[in-house]
Backbone as CSV, one residue per row, in Angstrom:
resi,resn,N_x,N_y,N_z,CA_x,CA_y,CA_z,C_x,C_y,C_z
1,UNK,-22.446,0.673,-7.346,-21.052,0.257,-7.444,-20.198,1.446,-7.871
2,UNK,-19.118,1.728,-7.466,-17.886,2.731,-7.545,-16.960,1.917,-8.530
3,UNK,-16.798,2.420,-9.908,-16.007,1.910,-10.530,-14.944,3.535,-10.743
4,UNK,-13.270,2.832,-10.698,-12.596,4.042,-11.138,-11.778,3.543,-11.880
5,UNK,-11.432,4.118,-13.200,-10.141,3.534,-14.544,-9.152,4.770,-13.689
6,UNK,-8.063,4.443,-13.273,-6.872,5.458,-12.875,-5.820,5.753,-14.264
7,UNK,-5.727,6.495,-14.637,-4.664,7.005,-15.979,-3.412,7.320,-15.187
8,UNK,-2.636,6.404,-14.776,-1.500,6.822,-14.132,-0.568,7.343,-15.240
9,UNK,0.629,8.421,-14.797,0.909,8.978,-15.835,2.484,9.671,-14.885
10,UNK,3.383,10.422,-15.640,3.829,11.331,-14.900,3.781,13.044,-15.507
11,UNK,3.702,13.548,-14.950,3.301,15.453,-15.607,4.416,15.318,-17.344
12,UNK,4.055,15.680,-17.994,3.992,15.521,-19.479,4.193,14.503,-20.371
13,UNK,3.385,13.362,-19.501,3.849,12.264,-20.393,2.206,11.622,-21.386
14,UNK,0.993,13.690,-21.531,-0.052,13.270,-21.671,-1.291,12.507,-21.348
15,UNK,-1.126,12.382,-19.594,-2.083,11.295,-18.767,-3.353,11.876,-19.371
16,UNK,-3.422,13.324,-19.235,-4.769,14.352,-19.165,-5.361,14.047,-20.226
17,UNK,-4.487,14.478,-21.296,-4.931,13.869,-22.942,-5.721,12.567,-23.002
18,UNK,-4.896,11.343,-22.723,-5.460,10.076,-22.658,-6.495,9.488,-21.849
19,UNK,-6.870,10.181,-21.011,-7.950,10.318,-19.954,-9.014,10.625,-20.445
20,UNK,-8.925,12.166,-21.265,-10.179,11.790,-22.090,-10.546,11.295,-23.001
21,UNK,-9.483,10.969,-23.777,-9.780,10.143,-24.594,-10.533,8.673,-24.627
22,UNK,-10.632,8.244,-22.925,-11.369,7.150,-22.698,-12.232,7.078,-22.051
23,UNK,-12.293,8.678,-21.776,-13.933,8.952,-21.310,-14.629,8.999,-22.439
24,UNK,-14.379,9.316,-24.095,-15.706,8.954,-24.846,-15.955,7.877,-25.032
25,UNK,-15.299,6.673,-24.430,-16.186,5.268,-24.635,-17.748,5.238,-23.669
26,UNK,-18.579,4.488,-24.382,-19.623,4.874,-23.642,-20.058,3.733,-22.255
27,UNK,-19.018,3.488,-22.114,-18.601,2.921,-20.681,-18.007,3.384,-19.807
28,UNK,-17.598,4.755,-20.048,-17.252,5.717,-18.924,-18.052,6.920,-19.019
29,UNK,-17.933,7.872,-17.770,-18.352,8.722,-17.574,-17.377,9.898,-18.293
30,UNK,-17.854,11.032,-19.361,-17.299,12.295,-19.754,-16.278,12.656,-18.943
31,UNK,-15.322,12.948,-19.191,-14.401,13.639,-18.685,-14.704,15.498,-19.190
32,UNK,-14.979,16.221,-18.450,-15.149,17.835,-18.801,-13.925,18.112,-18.860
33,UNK,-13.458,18.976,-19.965,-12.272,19.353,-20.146,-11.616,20.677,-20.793
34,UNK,-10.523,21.155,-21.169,-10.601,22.284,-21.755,-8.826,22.125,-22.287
35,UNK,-9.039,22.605,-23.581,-7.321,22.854,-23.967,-6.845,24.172,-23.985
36,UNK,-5.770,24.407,-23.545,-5.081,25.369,-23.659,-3.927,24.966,-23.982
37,UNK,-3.006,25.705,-25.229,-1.734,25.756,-26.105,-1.889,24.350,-25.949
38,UNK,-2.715,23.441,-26.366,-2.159,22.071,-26.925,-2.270,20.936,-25.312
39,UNK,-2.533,21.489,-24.118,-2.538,21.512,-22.551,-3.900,20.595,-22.289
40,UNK,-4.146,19.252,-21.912,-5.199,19.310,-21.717,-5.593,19.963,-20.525
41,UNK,-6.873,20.366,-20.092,-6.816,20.367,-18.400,-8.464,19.957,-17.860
42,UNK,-8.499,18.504,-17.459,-9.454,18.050,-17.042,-10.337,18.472,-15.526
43,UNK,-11.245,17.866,-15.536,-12.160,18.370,-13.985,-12.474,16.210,-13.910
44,UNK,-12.119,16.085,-13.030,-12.462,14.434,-12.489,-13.451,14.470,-11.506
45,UNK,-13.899,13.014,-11.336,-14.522,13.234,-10.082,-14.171,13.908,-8.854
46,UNK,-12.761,13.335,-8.711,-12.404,13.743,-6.878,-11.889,15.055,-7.323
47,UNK,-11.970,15.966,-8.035,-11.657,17.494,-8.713,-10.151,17.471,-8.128
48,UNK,-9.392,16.661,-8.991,-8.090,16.533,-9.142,-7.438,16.593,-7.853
49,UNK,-7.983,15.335,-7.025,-7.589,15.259,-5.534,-6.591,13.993,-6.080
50,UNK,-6.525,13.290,-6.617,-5.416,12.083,-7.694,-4.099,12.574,-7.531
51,UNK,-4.225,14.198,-7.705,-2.958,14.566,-8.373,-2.073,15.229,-6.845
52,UNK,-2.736,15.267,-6.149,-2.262,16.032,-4.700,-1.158,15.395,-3.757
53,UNK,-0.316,16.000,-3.261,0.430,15.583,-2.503,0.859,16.614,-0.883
54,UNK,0.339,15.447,-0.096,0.211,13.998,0.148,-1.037,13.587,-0.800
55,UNK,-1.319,12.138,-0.742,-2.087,12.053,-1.425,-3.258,11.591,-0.208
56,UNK,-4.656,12.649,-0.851,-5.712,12.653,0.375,-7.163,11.378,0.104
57,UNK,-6.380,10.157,0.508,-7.252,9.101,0.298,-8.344,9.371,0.947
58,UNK,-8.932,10.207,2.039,-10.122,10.015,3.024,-11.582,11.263,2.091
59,UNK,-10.395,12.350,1.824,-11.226,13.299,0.363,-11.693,12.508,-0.871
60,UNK,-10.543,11.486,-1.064,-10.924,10.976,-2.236,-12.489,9.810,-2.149
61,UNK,-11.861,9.306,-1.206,-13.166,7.690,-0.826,-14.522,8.876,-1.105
62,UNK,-14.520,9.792,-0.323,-15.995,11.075,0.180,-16.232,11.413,-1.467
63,UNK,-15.230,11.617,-2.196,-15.865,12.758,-3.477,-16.251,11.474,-4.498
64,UNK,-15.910,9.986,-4.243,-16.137,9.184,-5.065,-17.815,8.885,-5.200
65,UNK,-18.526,8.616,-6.152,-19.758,8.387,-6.345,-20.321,7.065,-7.069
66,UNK,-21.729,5.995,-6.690,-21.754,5.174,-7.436,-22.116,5.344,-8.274
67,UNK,-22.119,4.458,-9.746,-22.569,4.620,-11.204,-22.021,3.547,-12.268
68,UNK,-23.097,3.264,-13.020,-23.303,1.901,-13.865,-21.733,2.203,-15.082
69,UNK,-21.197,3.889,-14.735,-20.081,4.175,-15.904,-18.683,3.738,-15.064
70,UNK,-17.850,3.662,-15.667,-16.521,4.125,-14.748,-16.345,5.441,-14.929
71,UNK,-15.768,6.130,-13.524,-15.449,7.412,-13.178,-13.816,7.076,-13.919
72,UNK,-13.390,8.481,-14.672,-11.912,7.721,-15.529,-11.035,9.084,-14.340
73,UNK,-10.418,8.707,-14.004,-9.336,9.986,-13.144,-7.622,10.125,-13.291
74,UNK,-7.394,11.282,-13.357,-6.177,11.468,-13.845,-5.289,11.210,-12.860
75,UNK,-3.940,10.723,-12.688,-3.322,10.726,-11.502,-2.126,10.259,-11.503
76,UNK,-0.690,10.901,-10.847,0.357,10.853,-10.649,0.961,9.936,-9.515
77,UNK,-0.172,9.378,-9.418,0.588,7.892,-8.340,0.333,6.488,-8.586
78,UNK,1.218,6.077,-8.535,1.285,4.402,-9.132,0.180,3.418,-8.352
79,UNK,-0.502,2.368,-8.934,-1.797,1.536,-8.874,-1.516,1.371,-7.237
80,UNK,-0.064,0.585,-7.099,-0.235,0.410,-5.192,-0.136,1.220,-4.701
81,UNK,0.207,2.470,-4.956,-0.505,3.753,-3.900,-1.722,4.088,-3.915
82,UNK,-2.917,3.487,-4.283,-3.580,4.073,-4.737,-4.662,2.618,-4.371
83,UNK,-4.390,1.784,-3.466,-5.052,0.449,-3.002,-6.040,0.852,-2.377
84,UNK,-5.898,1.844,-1.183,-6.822,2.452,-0.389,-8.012,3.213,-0.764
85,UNK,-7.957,3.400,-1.586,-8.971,3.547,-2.908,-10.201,2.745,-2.638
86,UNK,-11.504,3.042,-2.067,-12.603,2.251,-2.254,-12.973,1.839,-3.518
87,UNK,-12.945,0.998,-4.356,-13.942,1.148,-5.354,-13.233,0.073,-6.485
88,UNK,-14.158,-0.313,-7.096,-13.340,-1.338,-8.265,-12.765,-0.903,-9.169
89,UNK,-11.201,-1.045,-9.117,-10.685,-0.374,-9.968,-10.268,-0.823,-11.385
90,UNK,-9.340,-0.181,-11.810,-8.527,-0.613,-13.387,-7.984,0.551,-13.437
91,UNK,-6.593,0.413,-14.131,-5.584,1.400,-13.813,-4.902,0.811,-15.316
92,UNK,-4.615,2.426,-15.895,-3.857,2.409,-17.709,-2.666,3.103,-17.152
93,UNK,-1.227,2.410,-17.423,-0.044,3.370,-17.256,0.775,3.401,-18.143
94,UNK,0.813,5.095,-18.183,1.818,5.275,-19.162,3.473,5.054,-18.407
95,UNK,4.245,4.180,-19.184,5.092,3.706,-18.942,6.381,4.773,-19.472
96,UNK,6.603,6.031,-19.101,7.467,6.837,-19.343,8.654,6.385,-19.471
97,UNK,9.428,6.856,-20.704,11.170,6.173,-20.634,11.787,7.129,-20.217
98,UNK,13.143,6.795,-19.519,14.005,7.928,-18.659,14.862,7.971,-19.994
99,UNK,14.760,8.851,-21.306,15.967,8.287,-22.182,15.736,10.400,-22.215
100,UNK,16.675,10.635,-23.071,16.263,12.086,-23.424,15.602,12.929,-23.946
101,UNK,15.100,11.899,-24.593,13.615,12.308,-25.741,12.643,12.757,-24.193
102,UNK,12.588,11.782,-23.372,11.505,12.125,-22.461,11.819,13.416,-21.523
103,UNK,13.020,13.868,-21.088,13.783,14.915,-20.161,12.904,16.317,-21.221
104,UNK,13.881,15.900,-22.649,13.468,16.731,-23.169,12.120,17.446,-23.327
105,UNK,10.928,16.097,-23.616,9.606,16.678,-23.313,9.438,17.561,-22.590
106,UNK,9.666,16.878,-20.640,9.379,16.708,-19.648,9.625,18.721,-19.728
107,UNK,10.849,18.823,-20.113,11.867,20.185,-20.133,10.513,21.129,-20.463
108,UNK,10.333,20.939,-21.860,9.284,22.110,-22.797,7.967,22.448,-22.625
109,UNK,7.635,20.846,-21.971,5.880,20.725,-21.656,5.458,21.455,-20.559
110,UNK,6.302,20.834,-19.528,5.952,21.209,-18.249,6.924,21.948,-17.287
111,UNK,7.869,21.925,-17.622,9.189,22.785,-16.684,8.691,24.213,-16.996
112,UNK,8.663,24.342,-18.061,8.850,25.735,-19.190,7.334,26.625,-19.100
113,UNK,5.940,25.603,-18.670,5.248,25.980,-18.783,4.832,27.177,-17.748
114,UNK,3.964,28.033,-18.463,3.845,29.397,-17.636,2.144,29.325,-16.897
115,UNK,1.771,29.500,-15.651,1.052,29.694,-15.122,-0.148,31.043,-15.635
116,UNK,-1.580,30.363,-16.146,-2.048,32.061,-17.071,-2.470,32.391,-15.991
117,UNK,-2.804,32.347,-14.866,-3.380,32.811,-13.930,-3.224,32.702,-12.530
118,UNK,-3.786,33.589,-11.341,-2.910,32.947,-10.010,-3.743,32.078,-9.335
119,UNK,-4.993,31.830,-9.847,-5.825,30.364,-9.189,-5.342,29.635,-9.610
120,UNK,-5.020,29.330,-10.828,-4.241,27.912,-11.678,-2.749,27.864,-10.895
121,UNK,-2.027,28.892,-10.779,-1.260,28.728,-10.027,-0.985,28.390,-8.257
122,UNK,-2.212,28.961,-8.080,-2.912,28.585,-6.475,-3.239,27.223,-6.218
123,UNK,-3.639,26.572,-7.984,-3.885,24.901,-7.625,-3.081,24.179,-7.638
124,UNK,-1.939,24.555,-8.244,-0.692,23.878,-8.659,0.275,23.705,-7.365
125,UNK,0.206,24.693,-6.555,0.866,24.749,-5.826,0.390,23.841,-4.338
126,UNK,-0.930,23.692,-4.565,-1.825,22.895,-3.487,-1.437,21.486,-3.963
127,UNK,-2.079,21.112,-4.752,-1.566,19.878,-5.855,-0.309,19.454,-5.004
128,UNK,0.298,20.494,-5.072,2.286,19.765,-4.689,2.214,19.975,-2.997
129,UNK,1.137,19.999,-2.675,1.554,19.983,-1.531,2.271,21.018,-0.693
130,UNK,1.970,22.160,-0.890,2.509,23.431,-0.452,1.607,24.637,-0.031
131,UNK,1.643,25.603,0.593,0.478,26.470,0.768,0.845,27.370,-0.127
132,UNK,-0.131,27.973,-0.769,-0.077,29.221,-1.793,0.859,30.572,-0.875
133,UNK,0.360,30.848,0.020,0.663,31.907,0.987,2.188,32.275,1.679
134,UNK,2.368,30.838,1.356,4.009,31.054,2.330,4.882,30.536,1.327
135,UNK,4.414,30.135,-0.162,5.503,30.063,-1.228,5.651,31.090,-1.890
136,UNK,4.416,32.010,-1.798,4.549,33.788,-2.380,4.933,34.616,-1.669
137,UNK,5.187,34.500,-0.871,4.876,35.602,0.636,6.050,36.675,0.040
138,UNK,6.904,35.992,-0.771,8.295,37.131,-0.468,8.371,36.985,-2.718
139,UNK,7.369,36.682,-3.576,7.132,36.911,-4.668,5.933,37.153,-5.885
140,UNK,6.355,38.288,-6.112,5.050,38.786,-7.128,5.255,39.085,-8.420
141,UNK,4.870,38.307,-9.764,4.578,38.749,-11.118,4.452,36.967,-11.267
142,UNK,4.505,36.492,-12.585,4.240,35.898,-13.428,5.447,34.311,-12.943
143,UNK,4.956,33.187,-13.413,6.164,31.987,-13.086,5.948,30.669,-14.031
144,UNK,6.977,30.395,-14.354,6.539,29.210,-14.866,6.827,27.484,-13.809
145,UNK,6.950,26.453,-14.222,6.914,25.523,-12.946,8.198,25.004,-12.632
146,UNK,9.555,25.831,-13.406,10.548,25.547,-12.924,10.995,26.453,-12.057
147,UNK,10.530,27.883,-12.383,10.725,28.777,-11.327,10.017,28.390,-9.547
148,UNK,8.822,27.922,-10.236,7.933,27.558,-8.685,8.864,26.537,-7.789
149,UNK,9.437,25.554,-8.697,10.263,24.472,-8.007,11.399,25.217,-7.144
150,UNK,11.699,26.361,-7.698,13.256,26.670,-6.763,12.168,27.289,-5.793
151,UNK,11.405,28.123,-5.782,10.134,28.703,-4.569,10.174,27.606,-3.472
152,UNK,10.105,26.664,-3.988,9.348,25.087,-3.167,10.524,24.902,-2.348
153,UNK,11.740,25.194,-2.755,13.127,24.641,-2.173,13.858,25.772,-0.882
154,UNK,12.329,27.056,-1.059,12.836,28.374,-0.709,14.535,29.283,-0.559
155,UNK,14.396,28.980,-2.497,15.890,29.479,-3.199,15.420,30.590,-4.098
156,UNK,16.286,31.211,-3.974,16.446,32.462,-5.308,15.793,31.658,-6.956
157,UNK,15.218,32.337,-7.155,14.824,31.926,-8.922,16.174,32.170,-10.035
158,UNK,17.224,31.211,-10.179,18.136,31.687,-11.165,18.261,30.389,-11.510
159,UNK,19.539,30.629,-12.587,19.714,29.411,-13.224,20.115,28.210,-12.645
160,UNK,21.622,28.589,-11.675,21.839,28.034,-10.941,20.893,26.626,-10.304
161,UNK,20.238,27.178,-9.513,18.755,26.279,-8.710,17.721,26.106,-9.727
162,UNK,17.588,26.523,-10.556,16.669,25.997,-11.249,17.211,24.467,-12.329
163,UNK,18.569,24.289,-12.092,19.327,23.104,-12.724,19.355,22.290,-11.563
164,UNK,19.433,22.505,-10.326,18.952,21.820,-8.946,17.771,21.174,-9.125
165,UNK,16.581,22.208,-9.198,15.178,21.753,-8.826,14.659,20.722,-9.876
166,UNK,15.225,20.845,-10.958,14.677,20.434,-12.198,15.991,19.004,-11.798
167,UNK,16.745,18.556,-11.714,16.984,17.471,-11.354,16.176,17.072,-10.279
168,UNK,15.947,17.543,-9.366,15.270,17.016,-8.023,13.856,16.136,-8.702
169,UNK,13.159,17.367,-9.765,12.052,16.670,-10.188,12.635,15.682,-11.069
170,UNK,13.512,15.372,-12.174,13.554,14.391,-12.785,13.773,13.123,-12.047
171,UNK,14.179,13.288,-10.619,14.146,11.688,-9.681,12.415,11.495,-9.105
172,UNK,11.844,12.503,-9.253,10.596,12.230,-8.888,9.325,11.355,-10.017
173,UNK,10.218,11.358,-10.999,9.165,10.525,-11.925,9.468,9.495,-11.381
174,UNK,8.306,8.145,-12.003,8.344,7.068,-11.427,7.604,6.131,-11.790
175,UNK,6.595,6.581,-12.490,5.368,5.651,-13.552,6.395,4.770,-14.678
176,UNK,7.460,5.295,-14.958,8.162,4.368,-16.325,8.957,2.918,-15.012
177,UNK,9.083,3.365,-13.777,9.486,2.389,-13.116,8.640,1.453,-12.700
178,UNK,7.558,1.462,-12.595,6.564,0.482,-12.214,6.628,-0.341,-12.873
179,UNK,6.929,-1.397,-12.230,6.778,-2.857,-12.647,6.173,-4.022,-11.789
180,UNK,5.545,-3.527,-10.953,4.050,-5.054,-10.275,3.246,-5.281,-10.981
181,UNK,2.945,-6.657,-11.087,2.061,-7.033,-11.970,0.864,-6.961,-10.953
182,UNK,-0.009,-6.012,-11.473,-1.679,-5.815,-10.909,-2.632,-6.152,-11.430
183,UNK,-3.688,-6.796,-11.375,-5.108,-7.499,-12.048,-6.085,-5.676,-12.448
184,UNK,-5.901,-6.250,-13.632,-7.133,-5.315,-14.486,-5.703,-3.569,-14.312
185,UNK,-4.601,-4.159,-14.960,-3.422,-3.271,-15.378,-3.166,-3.205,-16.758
186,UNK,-3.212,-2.305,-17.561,-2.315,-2.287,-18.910,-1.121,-1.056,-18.617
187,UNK,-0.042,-1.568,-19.323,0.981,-1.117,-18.781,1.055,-0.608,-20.548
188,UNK,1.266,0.927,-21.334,1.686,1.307,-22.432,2.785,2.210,-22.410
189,UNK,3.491,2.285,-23.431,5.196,3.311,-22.926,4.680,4.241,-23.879
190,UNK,4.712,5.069,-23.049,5.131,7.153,-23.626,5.374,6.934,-25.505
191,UNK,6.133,6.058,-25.906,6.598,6.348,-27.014,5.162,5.852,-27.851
192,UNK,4.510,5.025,-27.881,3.142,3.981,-28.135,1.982,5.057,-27.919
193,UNK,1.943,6.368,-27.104,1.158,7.321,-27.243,1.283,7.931,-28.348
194,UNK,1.946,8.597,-28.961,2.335,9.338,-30.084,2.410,8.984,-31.605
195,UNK,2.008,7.612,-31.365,1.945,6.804,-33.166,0.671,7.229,-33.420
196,UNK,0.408,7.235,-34.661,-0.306,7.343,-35.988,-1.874,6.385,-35.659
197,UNK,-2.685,6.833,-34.920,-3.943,6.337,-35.063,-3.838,5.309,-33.163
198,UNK,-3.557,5.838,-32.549,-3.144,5.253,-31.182,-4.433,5.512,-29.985
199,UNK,-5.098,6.654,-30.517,-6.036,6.892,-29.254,-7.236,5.949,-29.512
200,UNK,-7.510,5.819,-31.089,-8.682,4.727,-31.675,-8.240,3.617,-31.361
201,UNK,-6.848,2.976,-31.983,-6.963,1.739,-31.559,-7.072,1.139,-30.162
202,UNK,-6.031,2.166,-29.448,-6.433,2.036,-27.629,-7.555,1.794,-27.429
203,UNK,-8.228,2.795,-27.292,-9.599,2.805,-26.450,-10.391,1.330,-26.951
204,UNK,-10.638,1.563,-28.345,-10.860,0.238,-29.298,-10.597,-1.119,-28.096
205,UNK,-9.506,-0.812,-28.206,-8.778,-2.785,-27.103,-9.453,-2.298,-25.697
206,UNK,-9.431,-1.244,-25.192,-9.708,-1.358,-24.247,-10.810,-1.477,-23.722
207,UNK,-12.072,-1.198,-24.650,-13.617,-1.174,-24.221,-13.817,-2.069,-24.299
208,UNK,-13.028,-3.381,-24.519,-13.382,-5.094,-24.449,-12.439,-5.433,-23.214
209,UNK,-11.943,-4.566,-22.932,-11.413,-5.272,-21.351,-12.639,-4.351,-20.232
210,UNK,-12.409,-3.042,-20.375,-13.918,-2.897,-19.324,-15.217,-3.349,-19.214
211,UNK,-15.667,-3.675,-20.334,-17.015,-4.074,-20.583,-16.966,-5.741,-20.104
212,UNK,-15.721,-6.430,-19.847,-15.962,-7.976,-19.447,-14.977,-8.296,-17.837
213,UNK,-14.403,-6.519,-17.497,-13.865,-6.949,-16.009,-15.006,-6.377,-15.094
214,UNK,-15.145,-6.869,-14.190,-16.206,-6.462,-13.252,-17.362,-6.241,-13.406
């Protein structure tokens, strides 16, 4: 049997974090992972094919595997995108608020963040759906992911467009908008991540909903 828990999330609203955090129940499978500046950065089953756009359901069904654990996977698309999905699922979403506290995150975590390397940056750019080759072709040194966004729009890197791109992405969130009610869904808001003893009690509630769905 193919079991998958989906951590729907949107880029800094901590999916990565909380992902593993419910891979140490011993009803899922480890999540391998690594922090950098506070960053989680996981390896999933489908090796972060979740996070890709388009999103490659026919890679994903192939890299999925059976096992008595759930496979836990990180991912930036909401439960009904994500139907085509072989496998029995359950899906945790973080319910992001559009208020300014979250922009602001969104701003420091991930706009701001700097690429340490050009494979990490080579994945990032695959991830979004872009070829490495023809978003560099005409730039070389160092970027962070608001600079890459004006790249993506093939604009000059200034302030200007980078107040463009960075709106463009703030209409692209979309996890705090989900609202279908789906079987074997918990729906938690961004703000409910960040309290005082939240990853214990989570996982806690939640290893009595995996252990009695499916």
């Amino acid at each position: 049997m193919v079991k998958v828990l989906f951590v729907c999330y949107d880029q800094g609203a901590g999916g990565e974090h909380l992902a593993v955090e419910i891979s140490k129940l011993d009803c899922c499978n480890y999540l391998k992972h690594k922090i950098v500046n506070g960053r989680y950065i996981s390896v999933d089953i489908t090796a972060g094919r979740c996070r890709y756009r388009p999103l490659p359901i026919s890679e994903i069904n192939n890299a999925l595997q059976e096992s008595p654990k759930w496979h836990v996977v990180p991912t930036h698309f909401t439960p009904d995108e994500l139907t085509d999905v072989i496998a029995d699922k359950f899906f945790v979403c973080i319910t992001t608020p559009s208020d300014e506290q979250h922009l602001n995150h969104i701003q420091s975590k991930v706009l701001q963040y700097k690429f340490r390397s050009i494979l990490e940056l080579k994945g990032q750019i695959e991830a979004d759906g872009y070829d490495p080759k023809t978003i560099l072709k005409n730039y070389t040194g160092s970027l962070d992911y608001q600079s890459l966004l004006c790249l993506y729009d093939g604009k000059e890197i200034n302030e200007s467009n980078m107040i463009d791109a960075i709106q463009k992405y703030n209409e692209l969130t979309k996890i705090y908008k989900f609202k279908h009610p789906i079987p074997n869904t918990i729906n938690i808001g961004y703000k409910e991540t960040i309290l005082p003893n939240f990853y214990t009690d989570f996982t806690n509630k939640l290893h009595k909903e995996l252990t009695k769905s499916i």
